[in-house]
C-alpha positions as a Python dict, from the first residue, in 0.01 Angstrom:
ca = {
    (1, 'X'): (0, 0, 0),
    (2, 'X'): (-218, 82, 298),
    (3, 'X'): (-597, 212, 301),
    (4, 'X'): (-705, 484, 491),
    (5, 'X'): (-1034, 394, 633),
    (6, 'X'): (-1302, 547, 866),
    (7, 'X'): (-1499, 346, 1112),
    (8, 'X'): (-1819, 392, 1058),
    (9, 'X'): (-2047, 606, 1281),
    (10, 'X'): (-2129, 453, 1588),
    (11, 'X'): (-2490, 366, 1589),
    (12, 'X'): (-2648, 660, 1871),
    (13, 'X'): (-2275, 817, 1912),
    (14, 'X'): (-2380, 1070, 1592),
    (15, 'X'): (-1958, 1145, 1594),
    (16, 'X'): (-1729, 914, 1347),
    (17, 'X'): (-1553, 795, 1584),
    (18, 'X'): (-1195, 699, 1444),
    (19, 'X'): (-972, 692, 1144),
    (20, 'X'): (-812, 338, 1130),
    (21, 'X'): (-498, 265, 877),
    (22, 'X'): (-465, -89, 782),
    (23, 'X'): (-353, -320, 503),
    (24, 'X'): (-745, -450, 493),
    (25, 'X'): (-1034, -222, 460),
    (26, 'X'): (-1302, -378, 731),
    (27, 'X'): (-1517, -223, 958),
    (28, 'X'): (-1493, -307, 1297),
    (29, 'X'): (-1779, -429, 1554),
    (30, 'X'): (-1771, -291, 1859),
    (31, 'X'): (-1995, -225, 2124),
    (32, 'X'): (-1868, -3, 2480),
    (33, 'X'): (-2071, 34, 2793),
    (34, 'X'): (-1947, 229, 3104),
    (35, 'X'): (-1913, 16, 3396),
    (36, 'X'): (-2121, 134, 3678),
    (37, 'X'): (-2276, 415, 3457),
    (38, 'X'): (-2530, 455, 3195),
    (39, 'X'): (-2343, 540, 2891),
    (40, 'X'): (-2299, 287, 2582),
    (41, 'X'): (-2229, 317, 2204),
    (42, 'X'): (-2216, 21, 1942),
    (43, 'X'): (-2165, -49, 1552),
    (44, 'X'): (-2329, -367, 1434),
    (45, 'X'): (-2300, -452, 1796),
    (46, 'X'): (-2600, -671, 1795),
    (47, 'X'): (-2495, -929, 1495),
    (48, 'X'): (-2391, -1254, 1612),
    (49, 'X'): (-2050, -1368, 1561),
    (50, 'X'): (-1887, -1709, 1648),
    (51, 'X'): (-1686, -1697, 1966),
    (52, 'X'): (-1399, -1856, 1936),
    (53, 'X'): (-1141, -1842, 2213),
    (54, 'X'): (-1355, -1607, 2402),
    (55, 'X'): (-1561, -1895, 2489),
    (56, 'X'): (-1292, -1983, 2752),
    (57, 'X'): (-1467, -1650, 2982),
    (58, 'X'): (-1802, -1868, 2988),
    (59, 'X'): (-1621, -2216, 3103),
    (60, 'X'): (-1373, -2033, 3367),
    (61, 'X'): (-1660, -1820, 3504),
    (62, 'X'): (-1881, -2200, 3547),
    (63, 'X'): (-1587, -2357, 3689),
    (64, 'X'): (-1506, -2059, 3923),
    (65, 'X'): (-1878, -2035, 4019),
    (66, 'X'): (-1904, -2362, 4125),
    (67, 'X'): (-1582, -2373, 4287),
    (68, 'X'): (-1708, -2072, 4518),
    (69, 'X'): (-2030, -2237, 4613),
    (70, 'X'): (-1844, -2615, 4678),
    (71, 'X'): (-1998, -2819, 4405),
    (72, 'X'): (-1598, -2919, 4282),
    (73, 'X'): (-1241, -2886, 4481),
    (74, 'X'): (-1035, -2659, 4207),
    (75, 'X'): (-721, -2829, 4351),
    (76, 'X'): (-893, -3141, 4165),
    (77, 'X'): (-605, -3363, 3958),
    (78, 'X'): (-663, -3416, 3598),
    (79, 'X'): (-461, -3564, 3318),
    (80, 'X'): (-410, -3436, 2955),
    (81, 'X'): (-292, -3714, 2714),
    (82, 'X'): (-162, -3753, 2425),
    (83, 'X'): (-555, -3846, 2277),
    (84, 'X'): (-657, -3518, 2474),
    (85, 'X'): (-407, -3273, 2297),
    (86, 'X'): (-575, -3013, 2058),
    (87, 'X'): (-375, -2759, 1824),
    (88, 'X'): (-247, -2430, 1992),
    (89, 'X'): (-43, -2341, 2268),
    (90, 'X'): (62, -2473, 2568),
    (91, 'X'): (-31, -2838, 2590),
    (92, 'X'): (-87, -2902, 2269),
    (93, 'X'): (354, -2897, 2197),
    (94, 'X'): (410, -3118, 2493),
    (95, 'X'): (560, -3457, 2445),
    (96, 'X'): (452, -3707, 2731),
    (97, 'X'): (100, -3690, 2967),
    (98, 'X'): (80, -3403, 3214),
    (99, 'X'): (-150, -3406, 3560),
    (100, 'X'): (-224, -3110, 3691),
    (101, 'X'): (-539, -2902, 3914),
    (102, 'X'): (-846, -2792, 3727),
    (103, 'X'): (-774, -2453, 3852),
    (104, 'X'): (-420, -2448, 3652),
    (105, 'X'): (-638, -2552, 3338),
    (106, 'X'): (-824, -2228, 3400),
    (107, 'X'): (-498, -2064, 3436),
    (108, 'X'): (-369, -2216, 3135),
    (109, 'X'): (-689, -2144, 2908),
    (110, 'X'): (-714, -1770, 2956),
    (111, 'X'): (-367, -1657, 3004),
    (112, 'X'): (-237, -1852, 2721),
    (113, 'X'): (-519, -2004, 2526),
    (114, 'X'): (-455, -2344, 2586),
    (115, 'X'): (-731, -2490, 2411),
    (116, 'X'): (-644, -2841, 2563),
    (117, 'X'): (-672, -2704, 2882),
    (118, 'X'): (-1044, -2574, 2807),
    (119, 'X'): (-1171, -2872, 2708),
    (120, 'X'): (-1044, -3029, 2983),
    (121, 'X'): (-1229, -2798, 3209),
    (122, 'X'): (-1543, -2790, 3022),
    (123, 'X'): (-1522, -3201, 3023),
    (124, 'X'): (-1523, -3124, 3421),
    (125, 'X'): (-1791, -2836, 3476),
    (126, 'X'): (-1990, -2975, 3200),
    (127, 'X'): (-2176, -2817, 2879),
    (128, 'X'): (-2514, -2763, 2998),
    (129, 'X'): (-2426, -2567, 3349),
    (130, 'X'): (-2234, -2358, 3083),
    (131, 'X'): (-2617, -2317, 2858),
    (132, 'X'): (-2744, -2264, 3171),
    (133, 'X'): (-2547, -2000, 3354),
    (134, 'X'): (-2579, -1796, 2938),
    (135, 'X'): (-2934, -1783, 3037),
    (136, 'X'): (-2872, -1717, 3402),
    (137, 'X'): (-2700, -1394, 3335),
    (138, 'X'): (-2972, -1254, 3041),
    (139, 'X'): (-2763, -1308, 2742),
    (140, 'X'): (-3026, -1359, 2529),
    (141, 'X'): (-2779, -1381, 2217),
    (142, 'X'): (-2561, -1588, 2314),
    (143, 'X'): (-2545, -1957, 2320),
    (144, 'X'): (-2306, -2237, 2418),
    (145, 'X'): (-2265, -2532, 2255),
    (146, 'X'): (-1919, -2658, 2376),
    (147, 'X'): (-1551, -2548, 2399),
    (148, 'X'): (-1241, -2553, 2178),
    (149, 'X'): (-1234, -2935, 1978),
    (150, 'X'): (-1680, -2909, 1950),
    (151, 'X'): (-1583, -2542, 1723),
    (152, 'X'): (-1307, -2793, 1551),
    (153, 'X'): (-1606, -3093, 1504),
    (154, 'X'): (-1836, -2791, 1334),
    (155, 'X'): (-1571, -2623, 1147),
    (156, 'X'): (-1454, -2953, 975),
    (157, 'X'): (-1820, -3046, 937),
    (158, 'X'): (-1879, -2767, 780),
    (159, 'X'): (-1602, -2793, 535),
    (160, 'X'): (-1711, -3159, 471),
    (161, 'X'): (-2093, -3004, 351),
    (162, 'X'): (-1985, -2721, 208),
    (163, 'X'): (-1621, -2837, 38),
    (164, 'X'): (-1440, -2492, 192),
    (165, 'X'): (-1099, -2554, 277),
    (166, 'X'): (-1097, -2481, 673),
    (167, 'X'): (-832, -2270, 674),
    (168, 'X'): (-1037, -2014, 415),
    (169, 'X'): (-1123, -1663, 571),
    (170, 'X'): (-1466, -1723, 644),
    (171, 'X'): (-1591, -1774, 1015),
    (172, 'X'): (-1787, -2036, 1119),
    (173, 'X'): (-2166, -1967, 1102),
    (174, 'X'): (-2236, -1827, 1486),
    (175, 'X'): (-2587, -2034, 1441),
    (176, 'X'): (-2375, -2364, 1451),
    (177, 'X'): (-2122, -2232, 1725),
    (178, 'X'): (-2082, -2116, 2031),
    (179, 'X'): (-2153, -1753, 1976),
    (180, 'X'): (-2269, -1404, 2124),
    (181, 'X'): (-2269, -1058, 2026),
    (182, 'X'): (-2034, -752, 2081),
    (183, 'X'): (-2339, -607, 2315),
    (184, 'X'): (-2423, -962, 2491),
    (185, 'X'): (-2015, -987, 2551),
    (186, 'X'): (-2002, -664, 2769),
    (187, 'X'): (-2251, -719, 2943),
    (188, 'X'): (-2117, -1026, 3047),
    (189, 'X'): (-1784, -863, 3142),
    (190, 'X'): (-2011, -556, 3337),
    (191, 'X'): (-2182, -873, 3528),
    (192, 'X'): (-1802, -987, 3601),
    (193, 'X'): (-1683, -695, 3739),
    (194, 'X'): (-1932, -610, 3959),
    (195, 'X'): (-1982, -945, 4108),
    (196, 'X'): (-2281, -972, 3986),
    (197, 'X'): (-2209, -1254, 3758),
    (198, 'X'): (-2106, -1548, 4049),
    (199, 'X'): (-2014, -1514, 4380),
    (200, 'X'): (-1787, -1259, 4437),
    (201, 'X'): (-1447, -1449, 4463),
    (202, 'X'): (-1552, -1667, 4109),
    (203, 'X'): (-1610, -1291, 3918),
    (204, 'X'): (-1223, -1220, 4136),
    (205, 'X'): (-1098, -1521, 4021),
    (206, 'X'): (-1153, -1418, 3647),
    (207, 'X'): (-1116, -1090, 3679),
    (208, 'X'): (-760, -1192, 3793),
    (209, 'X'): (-709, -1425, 3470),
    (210, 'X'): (-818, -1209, 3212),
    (211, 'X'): (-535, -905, 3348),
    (212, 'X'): (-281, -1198, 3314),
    (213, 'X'): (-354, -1267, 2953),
    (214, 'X'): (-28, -1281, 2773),
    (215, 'X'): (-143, -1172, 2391),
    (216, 'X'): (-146, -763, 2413),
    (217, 'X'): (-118, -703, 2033),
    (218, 'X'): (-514, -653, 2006),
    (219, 'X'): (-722, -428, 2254),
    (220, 'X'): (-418, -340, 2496),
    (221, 'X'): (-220, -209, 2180),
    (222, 'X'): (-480, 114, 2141),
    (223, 'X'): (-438, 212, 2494),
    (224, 'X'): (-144, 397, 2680),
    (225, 'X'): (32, 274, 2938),
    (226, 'X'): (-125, 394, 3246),
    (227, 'X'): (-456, 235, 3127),
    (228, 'X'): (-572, -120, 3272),
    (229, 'X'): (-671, -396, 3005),
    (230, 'X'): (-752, -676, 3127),
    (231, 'X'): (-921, -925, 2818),
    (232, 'X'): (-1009, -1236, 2614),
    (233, 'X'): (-887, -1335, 2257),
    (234, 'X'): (-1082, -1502, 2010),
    (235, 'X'): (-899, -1563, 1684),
    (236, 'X'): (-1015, -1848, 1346),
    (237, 'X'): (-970, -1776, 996),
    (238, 'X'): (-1156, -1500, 889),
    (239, 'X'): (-1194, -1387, 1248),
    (240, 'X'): (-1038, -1203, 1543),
    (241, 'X'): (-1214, -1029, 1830),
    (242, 'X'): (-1129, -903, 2197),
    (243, 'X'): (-1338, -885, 2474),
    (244, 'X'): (-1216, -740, 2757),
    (245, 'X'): (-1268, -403, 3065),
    (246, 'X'): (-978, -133, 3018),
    (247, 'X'): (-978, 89, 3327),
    (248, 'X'): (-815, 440, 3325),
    (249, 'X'): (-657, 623, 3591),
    (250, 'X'): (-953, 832, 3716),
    (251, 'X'): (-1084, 523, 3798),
    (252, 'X'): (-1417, 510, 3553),
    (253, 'X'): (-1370, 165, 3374),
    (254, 'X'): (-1540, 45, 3076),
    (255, 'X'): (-1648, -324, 2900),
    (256, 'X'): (-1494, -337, 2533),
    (257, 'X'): (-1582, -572, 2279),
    (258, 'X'): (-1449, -543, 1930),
    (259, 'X'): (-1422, -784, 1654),
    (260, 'X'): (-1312, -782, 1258),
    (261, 'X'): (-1526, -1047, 1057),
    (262, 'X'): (-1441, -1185, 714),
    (263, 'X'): (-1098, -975, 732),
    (264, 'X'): (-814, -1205, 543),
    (265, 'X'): (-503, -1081, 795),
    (266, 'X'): (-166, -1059, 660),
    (267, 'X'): (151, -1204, 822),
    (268, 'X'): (110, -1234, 1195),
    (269, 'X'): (-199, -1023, 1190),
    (270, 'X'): (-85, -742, 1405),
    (271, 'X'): (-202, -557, 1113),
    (272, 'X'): (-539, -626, 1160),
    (273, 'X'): (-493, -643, 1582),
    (274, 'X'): (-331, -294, 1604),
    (275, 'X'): (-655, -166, 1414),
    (276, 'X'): (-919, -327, 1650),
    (277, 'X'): (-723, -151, 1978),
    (278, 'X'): (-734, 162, 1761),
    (279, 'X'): (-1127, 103, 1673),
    (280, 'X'): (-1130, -4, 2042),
    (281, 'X'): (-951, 327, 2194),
    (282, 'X'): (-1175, 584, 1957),
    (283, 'X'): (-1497, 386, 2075),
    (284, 'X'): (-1430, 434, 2447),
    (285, 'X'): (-1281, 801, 2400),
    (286, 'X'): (-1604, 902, 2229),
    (287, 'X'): (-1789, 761, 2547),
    (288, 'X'): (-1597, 959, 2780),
    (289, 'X'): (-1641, 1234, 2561),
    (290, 'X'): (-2036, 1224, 2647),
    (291, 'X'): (-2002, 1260, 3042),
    (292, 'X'): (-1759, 1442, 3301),
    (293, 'X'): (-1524, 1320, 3516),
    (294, 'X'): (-1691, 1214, 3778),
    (295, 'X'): (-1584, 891, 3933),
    (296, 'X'): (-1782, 586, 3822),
    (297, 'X'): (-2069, 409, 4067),
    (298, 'X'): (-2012, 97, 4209),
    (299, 'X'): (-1630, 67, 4227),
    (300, 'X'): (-1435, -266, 4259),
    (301, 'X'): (-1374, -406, 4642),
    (302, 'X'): (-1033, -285, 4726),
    (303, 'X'): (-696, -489, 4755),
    (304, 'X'): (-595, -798, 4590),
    (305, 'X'): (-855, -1041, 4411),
    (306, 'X'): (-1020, -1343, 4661),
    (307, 'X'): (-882, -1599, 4385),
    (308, 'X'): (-1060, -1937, 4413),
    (309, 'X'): (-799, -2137, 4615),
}
């Protein structure tokens, strides 16, 4: 049997701003902000949360930043072995040693999540340009502390100290994680998109990876057809969140992040997804709501991305 549930008012929207039905009661965080204009609406969009997958925007922004300014060759060979192979997709299932570029890692770790291919590339660009470039940019809640298999040391650490079973819907402490919050996170993304973030070809470059993201079950699922997502998934136990920009066709575009915390999903979770791109859709509708139509400030270069090549 399914709950009705309201998200709760949006914290200086003063309008409820949708009706979610799912098989788990939660209540979403999610914070909005209007590319290019002033307008931005948030619940519990300044609690930390751990990261997850969405880590992989941090490493591919540090390797595509200093790919633009010539401190590494992205074409760069590296191998994954059998010793380098970390649960997930892509990699992880293959049977013998692969070489390939550092730029295909990227390519691999936010299209498909390939969390082999993330450590790989955060072995390359290293941790602390990663700590670095967090403060760089302002995110004053957010903080690095390595990629996919240093959230597997913590998580089993934690599980050691604390005798949880790992698998248990609780998240990973964000004090002990890489972690951010749902404000920090689209600010990031506005930083991205306006090339403000890295040279402009390194914010292209993921700009480019995050529309090619395979998974559209979470944030794209709330949004017609004609609307742009482009996004990052973060999923654990206990734990699934999207960060990503949807842009509609008027042009005005918007930085979305939205996560459900402590949320035991059922199944394949799609339960739990289709309610975030719901939470997700009311959130930016309410935005739009607040302002005209007039066409948003600071519009994206035209014609195809200036990937790193």
């Amino acid at each position: 049997m399914t709950s009705e549930i309201h998200a709760p008012t949006l914290s200086g929207a003063g309008a409820n701003v949708a009706r979610v039905t799912t098989t788990d009661t939660f209540a979403p965080r999610v914070h909005v902000r209007e590319i290019g204009g002033p307008g931005e609406l948030g619940h519990r969009a300044d609690e930390p949360l751990a990261l997850a997958s969405v880590a992989k925007v941090l490493i591919t922004l540090e390797f595509a930043r200093q790919a633009a300014t010539g401190a590494l060759d992205p074409a760069e060979r590296v191998v994954a072995r059998r010793e380098d192979r970390l649960g997930g997709a892509g990699m992880a299932g293959f049977a013998d040693d692969v070489e390939l570029s550092l730029r295909d890692c990227a390519n691999l770790a936010m299209t498909i999540s390939d969390n082999t291919a993330a450590d790989l590339l955060e072995e390359r660009v290293g941790t602390e340009p990663v700590h670095l470039l967090v403060r760089e940019l302002g995110l004053e809640h957010t903080r690095f502390t390595g990629g996919p298999r240093a959230l597997l040391r913590a998580m089993l650490e934690d599980a050691r100290t604390t005798g949880a079973d790992p698998s248990d819907p609780h998240p990973p402490d964000p004090a002990r994680v890489t972690s951010s919050t749902p404000r920090d996170l689209t600010r990031l993304l506005q930083l991205v998109w306006t090339d403000a973030a890295a040279p402009p070809r390194a914010c292209a470059f993921v700009r480019e990876l995050m529309a090619r993201q395979l998974v559209r079950a979470r944030l794209a699922s709330g949004f017609a057809a004609e609307v742009l997502v482009s996004g990052k998934t973060g999923t654990l136990p206990g734990l699934r969140l999207e960060a990503g920009v949807v842009e509609y066709p008027d042009g005005r575009r918007y930085a979305v992040a939205v996560a459900a915390v402590g949320v035991q999903a059922r199944g394949d979770g799609h339960d739990v997804d289709a309610a975030l791109g719901r939470a997700a859709r009311a959130a930016v509708e309410d935005l739009r709501g607040r302002r005209g139509t007039d066409s948003p400030e600071g519009a994206l270069p035209a014609g195809p991305a200036d990937v790193i090549r």
